[in-house]
Backbone as CSV, one residue per row, in Angstrom:
resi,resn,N_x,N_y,N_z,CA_x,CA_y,CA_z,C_x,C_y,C_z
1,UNK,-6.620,10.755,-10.211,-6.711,12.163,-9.823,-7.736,12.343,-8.707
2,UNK,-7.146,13.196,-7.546,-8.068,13.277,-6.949,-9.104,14.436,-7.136
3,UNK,-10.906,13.986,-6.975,-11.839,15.166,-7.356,-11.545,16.405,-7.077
4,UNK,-12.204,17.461,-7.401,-12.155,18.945,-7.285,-13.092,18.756,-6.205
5,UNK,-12.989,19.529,-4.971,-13.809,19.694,-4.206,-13.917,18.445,-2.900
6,UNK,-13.221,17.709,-3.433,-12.748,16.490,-2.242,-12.089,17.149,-0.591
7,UNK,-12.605,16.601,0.244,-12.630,16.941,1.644,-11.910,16.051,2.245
8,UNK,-10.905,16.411,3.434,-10.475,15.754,4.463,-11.599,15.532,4.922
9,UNK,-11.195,14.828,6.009,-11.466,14.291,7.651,-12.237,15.744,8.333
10,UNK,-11.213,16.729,8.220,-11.673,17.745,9.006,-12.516,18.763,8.367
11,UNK,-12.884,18.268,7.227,-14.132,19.570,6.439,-13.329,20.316,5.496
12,UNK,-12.091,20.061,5.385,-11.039,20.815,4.302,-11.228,20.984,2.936
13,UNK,-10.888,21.349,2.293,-11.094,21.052,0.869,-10.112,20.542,0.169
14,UNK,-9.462,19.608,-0.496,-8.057,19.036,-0.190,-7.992,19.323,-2.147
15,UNK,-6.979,20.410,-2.379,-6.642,21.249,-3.903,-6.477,19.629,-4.809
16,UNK,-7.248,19.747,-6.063,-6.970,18.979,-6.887,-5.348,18.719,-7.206
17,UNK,-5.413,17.207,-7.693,-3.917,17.579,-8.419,-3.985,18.224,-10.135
18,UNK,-3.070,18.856,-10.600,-2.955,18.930,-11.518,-3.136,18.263,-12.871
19,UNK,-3.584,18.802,-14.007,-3.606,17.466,-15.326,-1.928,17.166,-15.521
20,UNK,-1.769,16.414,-16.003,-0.390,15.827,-16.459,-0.353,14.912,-17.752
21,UNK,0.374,15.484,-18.616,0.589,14.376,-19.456,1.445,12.659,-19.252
22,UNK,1.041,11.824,-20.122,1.804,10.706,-19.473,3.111,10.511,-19.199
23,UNK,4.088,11.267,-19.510,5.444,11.494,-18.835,5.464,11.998,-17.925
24,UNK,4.513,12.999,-17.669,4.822,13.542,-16.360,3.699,12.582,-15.526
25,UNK,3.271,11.870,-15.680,2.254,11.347,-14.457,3.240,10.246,-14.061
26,UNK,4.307,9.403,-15.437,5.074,8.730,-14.769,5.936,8.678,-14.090
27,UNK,6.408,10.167,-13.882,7.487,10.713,-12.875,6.861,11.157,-11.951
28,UNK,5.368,11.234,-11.795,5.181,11.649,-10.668,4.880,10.291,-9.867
29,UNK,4.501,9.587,-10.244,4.525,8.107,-9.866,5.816,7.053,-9.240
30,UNK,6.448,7.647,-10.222,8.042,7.125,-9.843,8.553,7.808,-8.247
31,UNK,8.306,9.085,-8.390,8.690,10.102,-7.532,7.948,9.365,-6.004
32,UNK,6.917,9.488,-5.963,6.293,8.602,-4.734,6.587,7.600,-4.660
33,UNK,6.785,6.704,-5.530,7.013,5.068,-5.514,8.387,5.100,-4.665
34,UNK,9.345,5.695,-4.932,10.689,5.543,-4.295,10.588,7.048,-2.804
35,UNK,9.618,7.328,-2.836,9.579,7.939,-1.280,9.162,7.312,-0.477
36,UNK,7.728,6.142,-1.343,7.123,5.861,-0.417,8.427,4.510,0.511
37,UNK,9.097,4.071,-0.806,9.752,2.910,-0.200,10.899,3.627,1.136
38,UNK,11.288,4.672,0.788,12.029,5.575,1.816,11.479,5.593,3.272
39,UNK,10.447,6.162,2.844,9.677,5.635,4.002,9.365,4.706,5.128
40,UNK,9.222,3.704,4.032,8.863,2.076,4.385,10.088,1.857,5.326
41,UNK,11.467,2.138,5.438,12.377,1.633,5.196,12.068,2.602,6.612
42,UNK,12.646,3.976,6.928,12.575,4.960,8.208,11.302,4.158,9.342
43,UNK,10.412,3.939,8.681,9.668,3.723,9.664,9.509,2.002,9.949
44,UNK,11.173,1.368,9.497,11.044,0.196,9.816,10.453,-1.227,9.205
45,UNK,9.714,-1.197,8.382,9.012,-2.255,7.339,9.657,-2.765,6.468
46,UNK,11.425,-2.783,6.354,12.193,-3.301,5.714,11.956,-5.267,6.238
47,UNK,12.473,-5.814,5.931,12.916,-7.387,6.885,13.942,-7.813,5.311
48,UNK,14.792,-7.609,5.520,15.644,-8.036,4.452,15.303,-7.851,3.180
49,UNK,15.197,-8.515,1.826,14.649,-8.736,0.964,13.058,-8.546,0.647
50,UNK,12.498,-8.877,1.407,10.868,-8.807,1.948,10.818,-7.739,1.329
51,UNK,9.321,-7.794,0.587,8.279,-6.679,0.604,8.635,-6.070,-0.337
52,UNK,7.883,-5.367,-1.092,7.275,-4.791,-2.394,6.333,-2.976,-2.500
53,UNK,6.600,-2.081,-2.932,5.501,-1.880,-3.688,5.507,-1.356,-4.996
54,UNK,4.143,-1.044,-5.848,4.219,-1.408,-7.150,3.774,-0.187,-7.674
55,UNK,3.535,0.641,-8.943,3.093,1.864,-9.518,2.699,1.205,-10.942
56,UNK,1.241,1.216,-11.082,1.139,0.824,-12.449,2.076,2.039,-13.620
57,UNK,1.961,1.410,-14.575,2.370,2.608,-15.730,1.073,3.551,-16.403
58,UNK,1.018,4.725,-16.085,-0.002,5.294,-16.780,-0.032,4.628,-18.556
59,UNK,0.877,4.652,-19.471,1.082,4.128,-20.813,0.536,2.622,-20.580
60,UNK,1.863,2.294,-20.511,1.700,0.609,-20.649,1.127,-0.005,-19.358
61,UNK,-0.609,-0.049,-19.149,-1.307,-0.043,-17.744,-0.646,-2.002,-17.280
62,UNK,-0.710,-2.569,-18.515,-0.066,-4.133,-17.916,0.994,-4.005,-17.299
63,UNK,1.980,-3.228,-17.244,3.285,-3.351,-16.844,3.206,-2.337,-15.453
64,UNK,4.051,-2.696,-14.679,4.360,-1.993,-13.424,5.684,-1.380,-12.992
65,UNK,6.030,-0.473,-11.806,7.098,-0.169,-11.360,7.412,-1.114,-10.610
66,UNK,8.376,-1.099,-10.241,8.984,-1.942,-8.803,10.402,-1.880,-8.230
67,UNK,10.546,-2.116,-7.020,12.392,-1.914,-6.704,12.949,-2.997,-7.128
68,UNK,14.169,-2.975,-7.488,15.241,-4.052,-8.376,15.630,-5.199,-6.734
69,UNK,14.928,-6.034,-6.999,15.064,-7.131,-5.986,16.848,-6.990,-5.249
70,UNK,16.608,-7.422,-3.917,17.736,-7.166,-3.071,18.099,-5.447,-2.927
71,UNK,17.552,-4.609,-3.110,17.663,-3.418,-3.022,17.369,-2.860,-1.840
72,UNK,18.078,-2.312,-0.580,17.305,-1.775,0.363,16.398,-0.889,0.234
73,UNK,15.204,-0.905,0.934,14.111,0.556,0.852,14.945,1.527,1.011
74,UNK,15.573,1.538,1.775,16.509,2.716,1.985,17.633,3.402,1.444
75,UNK,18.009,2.555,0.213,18.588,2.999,-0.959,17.592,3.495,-2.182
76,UNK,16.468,2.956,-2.715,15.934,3.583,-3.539,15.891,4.759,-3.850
77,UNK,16.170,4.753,-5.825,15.854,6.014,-6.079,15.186,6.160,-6.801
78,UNK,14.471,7.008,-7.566,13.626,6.885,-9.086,14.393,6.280,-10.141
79,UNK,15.380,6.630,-10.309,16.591,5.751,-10.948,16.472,4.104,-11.331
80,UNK,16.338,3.811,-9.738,16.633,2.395,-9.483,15.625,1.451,-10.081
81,UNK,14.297,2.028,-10.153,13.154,1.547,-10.069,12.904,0.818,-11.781
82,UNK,12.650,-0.344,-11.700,12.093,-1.320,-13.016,10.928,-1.557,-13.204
83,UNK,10.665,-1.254,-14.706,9.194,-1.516,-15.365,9.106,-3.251,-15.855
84,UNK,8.363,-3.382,-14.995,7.663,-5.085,-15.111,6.713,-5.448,-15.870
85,UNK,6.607,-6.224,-17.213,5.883,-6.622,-17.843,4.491,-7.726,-17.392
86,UNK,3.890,-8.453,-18.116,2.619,-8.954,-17.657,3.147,-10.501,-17.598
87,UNK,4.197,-10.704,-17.879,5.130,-11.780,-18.331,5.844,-11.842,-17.303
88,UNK,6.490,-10.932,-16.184,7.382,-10.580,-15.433,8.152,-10.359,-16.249
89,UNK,8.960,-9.763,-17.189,10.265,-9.664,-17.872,9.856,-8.209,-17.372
90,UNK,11.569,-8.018,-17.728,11.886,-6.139,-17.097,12.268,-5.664,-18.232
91,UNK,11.189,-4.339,-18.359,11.546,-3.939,-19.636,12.110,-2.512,-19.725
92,UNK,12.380,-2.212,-18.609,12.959,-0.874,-18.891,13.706,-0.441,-17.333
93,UNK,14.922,-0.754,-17.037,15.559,-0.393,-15.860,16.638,-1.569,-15.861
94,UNK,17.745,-1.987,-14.631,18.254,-2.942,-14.513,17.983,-3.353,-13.400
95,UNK,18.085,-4.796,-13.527,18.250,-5.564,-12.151,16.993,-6.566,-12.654
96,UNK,17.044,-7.489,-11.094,15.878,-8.610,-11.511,14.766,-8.163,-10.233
97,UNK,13.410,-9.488,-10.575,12.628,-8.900,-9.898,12.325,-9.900,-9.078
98,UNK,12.043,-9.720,-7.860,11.322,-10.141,-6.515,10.483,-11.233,-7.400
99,UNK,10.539,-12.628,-7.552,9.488,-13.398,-7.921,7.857,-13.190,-7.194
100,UNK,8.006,-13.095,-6.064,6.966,-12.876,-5.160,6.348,-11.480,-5.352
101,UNK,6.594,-10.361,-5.820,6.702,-9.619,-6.169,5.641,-9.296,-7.459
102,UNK,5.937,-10.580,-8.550,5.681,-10.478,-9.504,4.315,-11.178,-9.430
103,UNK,4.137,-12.244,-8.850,3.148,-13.206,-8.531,2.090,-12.727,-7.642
104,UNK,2.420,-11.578,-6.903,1.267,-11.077,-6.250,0.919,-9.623,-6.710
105,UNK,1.751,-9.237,-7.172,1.297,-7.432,-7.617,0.053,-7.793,-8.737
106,UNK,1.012,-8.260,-10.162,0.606,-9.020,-11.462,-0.520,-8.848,-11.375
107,UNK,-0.664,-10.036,-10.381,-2.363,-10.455,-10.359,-3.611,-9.166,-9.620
108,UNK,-2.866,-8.774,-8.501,-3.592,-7.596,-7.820,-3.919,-6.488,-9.238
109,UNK,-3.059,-5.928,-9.951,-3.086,-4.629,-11.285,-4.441,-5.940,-11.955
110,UNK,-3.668,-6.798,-12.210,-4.902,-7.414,-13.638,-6.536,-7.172,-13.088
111,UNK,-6.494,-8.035,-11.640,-7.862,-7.661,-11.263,-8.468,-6.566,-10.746
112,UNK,-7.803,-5.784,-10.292,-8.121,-4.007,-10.233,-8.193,-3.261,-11.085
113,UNK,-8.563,-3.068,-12.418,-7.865,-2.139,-13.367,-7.600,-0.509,-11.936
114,UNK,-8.816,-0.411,-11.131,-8.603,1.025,-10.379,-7.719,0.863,-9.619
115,UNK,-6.923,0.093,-9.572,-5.319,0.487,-8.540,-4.482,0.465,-9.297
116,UNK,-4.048,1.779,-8.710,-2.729,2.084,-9.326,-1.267,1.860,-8.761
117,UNK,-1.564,1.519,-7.425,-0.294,1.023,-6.587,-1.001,0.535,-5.181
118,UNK,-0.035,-0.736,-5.176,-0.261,-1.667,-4.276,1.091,-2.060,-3.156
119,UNK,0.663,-1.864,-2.177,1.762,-1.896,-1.093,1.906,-3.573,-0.143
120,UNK,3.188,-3.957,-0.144,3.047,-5.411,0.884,4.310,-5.268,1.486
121,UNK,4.209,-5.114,2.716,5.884,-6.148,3.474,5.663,-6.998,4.460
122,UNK,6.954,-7.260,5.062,6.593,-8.230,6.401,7.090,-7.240,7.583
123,UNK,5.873,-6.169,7.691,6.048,-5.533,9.104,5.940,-5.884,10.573
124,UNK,6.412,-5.330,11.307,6.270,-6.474,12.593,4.663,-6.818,13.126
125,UNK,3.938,-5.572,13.484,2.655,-5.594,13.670,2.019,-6.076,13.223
126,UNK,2.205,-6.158,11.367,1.189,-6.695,10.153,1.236,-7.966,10.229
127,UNK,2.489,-8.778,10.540,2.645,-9.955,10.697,2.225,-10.911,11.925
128,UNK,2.491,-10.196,12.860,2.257,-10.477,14.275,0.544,-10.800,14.092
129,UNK,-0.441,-9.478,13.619,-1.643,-9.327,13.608,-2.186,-10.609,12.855
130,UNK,-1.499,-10.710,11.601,-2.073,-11.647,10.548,-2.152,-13.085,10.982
131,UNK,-1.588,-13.518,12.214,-1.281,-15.068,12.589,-2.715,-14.955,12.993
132,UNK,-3.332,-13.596,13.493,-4.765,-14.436,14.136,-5.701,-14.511,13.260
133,UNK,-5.566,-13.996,11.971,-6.594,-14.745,10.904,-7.699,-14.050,10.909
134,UNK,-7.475,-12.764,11.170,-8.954,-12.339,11.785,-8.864,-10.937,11.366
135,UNK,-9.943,-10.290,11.370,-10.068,-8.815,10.803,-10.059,-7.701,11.793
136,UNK,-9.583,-6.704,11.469,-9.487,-5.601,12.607,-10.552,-5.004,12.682
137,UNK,-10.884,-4.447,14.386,-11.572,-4.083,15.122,-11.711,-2.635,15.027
138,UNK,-12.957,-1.857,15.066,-12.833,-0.270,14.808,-12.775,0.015,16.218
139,UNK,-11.425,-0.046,16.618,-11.214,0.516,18.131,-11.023,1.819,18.196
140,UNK,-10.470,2.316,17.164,-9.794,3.916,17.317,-10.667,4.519,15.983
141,UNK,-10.687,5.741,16.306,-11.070,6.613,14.740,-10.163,6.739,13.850
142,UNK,-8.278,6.042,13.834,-7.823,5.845,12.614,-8.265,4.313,12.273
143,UNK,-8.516,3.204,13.008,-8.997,2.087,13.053,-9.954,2.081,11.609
144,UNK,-10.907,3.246,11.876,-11.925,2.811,10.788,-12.374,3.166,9.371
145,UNK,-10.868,3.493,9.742,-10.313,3.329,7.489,-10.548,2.390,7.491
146,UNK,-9.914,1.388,7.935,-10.526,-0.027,7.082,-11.826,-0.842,7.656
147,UNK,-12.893,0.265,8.306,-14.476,-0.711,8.921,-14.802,-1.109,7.862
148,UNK,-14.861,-2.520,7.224,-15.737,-3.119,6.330,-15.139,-2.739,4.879
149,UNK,-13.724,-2.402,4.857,-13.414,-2.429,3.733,-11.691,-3.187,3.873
150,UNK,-11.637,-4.011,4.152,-10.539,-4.881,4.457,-10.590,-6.350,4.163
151,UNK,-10.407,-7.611,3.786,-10.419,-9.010,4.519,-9.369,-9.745,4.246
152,UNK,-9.732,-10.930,4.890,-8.677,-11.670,4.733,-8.118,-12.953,4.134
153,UNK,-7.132,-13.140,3.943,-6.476,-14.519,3.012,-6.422,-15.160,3.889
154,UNK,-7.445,-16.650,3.800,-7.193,-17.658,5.032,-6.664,-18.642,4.885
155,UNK,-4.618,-18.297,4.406,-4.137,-19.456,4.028,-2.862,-19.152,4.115
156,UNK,-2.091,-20.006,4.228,-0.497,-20.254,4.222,-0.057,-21.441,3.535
157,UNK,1.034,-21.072,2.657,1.064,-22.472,1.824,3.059,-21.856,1.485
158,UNK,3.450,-20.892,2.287,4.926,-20.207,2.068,5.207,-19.551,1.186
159,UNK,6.141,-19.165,0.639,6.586,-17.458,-0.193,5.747,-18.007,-1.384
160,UNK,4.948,-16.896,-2.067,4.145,-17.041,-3.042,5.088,-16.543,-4.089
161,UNK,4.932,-17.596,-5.155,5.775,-17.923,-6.285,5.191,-18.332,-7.491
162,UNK,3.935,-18.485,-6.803,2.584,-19.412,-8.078,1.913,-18.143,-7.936
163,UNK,1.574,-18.042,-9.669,0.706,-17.087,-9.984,-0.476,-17.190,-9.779
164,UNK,-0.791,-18.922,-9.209,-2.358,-19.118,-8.915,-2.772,-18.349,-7.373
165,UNK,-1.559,-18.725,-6.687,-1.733,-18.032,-5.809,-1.641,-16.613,-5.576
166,UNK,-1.131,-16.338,-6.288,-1.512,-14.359,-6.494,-2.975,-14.171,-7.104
167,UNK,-3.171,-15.043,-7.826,-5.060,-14.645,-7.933,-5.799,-14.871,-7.075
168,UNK,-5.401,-16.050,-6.192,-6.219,-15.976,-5.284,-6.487,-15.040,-3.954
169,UNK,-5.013,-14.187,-3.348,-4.837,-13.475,-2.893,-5.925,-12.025,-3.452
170,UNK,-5.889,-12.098,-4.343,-6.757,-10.953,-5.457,-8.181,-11.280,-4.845
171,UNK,-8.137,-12.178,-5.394,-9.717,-13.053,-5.521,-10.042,-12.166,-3.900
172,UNK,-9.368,-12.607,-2.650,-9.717,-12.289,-1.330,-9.679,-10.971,-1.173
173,UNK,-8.836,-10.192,-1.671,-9.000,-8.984,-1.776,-10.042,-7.724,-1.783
174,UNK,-10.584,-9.399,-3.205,-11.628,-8.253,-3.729,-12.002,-6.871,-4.263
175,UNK,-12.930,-6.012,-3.428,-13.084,-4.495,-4.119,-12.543,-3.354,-2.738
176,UNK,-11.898,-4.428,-1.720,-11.558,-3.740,-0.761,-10.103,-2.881,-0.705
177,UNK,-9.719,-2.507,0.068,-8.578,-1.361,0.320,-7.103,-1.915,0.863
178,UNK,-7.757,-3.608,1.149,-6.844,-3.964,2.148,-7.103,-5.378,2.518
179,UNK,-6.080,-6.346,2.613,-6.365,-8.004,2.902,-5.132,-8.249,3.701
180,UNK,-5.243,-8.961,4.586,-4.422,-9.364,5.974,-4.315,-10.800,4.984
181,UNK,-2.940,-11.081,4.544,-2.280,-12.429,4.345,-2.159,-13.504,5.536
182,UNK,-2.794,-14.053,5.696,-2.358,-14.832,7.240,-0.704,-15.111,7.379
183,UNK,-0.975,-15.563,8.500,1.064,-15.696,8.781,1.671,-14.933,7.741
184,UNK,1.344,-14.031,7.642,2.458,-13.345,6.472,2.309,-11.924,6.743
185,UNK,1.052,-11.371,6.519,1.532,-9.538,6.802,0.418,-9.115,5.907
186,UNK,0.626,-7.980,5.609,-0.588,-7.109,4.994,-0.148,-6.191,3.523
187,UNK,-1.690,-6.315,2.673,-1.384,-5.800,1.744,-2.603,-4.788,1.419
188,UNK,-2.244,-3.453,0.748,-2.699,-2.503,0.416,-2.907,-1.711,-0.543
189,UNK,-3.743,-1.849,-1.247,-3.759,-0.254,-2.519,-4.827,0.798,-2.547
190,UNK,-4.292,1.314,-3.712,-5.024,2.505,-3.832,-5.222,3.415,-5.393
191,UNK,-6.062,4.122,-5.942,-5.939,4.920,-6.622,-4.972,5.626,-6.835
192,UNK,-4.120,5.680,-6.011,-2.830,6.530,-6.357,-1.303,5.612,-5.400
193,UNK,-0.412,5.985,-5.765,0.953,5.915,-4.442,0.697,6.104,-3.416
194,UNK,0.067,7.163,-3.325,0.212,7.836,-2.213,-0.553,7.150,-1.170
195,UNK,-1.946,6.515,-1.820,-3.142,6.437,-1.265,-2.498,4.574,-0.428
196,UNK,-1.812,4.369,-1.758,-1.946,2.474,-1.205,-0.421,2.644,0.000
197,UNK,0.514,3.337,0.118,1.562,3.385,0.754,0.804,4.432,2.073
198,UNK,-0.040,4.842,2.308,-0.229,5.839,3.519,-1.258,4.637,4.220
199,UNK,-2.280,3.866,3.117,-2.963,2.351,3.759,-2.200,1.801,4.691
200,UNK,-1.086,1.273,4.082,0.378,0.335,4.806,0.350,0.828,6.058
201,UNK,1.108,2.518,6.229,1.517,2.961,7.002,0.180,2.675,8.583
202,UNK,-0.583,2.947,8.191,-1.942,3.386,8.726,-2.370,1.909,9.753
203,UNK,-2.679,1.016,8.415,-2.948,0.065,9.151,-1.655,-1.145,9.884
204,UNK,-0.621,-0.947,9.799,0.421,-1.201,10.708,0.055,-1.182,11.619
205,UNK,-0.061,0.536,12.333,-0.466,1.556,13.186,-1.677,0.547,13.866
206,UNK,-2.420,0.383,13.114,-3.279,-0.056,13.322,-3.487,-1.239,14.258
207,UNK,-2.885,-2.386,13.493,-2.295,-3.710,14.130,-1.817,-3.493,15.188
208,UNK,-1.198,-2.657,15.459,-0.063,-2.164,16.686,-1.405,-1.801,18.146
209,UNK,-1.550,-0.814,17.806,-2.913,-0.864,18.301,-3.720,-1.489,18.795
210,UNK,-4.563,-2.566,18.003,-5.171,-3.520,18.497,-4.194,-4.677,19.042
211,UNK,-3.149,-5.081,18.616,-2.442,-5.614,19.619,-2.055,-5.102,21.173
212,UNK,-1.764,-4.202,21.447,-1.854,-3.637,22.712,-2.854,-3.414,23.524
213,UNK,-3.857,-3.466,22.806,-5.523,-3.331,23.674,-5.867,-5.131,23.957
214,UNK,-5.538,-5.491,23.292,-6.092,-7.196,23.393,-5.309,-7.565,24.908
215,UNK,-3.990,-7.114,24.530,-3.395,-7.674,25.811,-3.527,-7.012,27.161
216,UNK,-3.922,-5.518,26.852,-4.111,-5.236,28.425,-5.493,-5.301,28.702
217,UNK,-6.655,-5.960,28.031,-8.022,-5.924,28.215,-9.141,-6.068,27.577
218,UNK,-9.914,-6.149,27.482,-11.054,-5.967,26.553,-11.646,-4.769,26.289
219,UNK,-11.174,-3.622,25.068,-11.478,-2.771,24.596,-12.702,-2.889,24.391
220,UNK,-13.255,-1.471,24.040,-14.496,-0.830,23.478,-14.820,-0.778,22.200
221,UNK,-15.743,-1.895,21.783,-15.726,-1.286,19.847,-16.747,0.111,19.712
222,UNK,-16.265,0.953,18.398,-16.808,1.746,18.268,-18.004,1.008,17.409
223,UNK,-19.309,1.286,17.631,-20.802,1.115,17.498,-20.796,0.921,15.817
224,UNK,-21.680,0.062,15.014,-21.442,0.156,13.513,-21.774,1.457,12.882
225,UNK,-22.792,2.260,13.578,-23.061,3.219,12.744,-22.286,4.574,13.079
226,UNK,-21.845,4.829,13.800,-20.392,5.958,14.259,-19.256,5.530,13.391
227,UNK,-18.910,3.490,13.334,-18.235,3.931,12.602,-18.337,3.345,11.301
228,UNK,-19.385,3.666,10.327,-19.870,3.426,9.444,-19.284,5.038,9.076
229,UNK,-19.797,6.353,9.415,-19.663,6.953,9.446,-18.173,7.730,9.034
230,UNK,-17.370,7.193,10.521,-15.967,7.643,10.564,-15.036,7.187,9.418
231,UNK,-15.540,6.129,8.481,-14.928,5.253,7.479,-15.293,6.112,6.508
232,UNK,-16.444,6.817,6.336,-16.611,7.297,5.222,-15.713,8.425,4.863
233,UNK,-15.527,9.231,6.593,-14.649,10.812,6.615,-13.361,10.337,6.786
234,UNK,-12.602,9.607,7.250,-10.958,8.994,7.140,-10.693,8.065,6.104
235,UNK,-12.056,6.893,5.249,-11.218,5.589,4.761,-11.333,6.627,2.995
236,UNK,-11.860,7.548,2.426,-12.026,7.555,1.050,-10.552,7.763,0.836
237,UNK,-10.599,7.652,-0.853,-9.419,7.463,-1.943,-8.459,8.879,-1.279
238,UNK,-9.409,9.699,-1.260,-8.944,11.621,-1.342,-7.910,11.679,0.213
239,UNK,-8.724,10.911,1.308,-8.207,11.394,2.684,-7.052,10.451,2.469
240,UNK,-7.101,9.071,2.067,-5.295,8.633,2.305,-4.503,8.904,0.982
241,UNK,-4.643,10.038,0.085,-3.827,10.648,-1.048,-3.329,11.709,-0.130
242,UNK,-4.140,12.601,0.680,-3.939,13.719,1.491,-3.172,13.567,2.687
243,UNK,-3.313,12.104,3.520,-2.365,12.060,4.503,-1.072,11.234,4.014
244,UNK,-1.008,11.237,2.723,0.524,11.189,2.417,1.303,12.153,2.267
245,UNK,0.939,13.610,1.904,1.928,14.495,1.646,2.678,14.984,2.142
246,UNK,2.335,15.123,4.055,3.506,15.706,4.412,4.617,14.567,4.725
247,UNK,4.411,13.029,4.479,5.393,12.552,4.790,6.110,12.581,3.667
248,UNK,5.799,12.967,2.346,6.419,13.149,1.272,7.345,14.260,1.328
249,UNK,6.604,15.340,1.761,7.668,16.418,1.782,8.697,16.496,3.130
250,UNK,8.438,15.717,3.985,9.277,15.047,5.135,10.052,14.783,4.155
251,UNK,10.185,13.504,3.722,11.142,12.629,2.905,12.183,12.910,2.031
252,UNK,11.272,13.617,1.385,12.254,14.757,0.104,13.026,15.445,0.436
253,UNK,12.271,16.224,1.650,13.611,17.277,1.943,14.512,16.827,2.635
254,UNK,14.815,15.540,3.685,15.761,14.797,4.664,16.317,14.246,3.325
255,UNK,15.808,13.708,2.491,16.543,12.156,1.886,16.850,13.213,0.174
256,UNK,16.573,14.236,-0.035,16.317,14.560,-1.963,17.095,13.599,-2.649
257,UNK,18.071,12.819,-2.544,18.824,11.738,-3.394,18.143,10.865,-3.575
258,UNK,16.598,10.794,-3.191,15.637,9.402,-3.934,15.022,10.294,-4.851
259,UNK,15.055,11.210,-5.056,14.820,11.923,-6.484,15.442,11.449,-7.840
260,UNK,16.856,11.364,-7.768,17.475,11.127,-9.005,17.200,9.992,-9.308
């Protein structure tokens, strides 16, 4: 939930959400989980099969949401979506699950108990970015959502399938917002859906970004303490719960058939 009295970026006051009982927190969970993948999918972050994201269960916190492997983002519906055990077995939906899927979320929920959804694909930027092994630059003031709260996995070993290797991915993670997989792409969570799927979106953006400045020049970093600063007013839990909504209500109203 986000606090009472929580502020944008711009000095706002951004309205609590509502209490909810656990049925309704799991539909509201569900409800984002399959927008956000809508999303994912419009703004391109599909690559076939590729890519994941996850909604713990408010009830059963071991078990997770997820899309029914081979499913386009762009078909998802709340419908579609399967509850994943700590085991990987599916315990409530049809279809099977993304092994990779299972091997890296799994481990991300176990060692977070505070995330509640965790975002990964193979976007072009995220991927492109991740070959250089290296952490992003606070070039821009959306840049520094992730100043000093990001790092990275300095390894490639191909599609993760070993659960050792989903802890270790964790392990790199850490208490941060965000870890650049090398040769592979980027992964994200958050306190809420909203929060770990608007991360994704953001730092894509991001990648994109600093890829285009590298090549036409040697950019300007913004100074540590400006953006020590700017991280605090763009990177909290509240501001990327808040810059998900209007793509939510974008979504809903173009697509309402990822409702059912």
């Amino acid at each position: 939930m986000i606090d009472r009295g929580a502020r944008d970026y711009d000095g706002n006051i951004i309205p609590p959400q509502p209490e909810r009982n656990p049925e309704e927190e799991r539909l509201h969970r569900k409800q984002r989980l399959a927008a956000a993948y809508r999303l994912f999918s419009r703004f391109g972050f599909d690559e076939g099969v590729a890519g994941h994201i996850t909604a713990r269960d408010p009830e059963r916190t071991d078990c997770f949401w997820v899309n029914p492997f081979g499913m386009h983002f762009g078909h998802v519906r709340v419908s579609d979506l399967v509850l994943v055990d700590h085991d990987g077995q599916v315990v409530e939906g049809e279809g099977v699950v993304n092994r990779a899927a299972y091997a890296i979320h799994s481990q991300v929920h176990a060692a977070r108990p505070d995330v509640i959804s965790a975002a990964h694909a193979h976007s072009l930027y995220g991927k492109t970015f991740a070959a250089f092994r290296r952490k992003l630059d606070p070039l821009t003031q959306d840049s520094c959502s992730f100043y000093e709260d990001h790092t990275v996995f300095e390894d490639f070993t191909g599609v993760v399938f070993d659960l050792e290797e989903g802890k270790r991915i964790a392990h790199a993670l850490g208490d941060a917002k965000a870890v650049i997989l090398s040769n592979h792409g980027l992964l994200t969570v958050g306190h809420s859906v909203e929060e770990a799927a608007w991360w994704f979106i953001s730092m894509e953006r991001t990648c994109q970004s600093q890829l285009i400045a590298m090549a036409a020049g040697k950019p300007h970093l913004i100074d540590h303490e400006n953006a020590s600063v700017t991280a605090a007013q763009v990177g909290s839990h509240a501001a990327g719960w808040f810059q998900f909504q209007p793509l939510y209500d974008r979504i809903t109203r173009e697509q309402p058939d990822l409702l059912d």
